[in-house]
N, C-alpha and C positions, 0 to 999 in steps of 0.2 A: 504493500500500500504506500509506504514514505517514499518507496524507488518510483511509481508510478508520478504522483506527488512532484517529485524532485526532477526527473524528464519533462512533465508538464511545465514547472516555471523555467525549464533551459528552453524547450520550444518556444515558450513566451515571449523569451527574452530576443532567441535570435529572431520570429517574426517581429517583434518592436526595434531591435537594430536595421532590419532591411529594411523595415518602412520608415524609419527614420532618415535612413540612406538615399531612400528616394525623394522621399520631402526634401531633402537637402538638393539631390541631384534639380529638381524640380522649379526648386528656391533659385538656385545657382543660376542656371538655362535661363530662367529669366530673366534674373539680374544682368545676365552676362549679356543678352539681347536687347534688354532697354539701356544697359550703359554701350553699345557698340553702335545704338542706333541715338544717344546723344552724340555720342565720339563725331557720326555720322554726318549731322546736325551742324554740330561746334564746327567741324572741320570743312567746312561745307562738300562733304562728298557725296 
């Protein structure tokens, strides 16, 4: 039962690190997209 238990919060933990991963991947992309398209902007290209 604790081994069952103790499997369950590591599964937990690694689907909350991947989606954490992705939100960041996500966060980033966009960031990276609206500062390329200020750059874009500022620089008049």
């Amino acid at each position: 039962m604790h081994k069952t238990i103790c499997s369950r919060g590591i599964h937990n933990a690694w689907h909350y690190c991947y989606a954490l991963r992705f939100v960041f991947k996500v966060a980033c992309g966009s960031f990276c997209i609206a500062c390329s398209f200020l750059n874009g902007v500022l620089c008049g290209v």
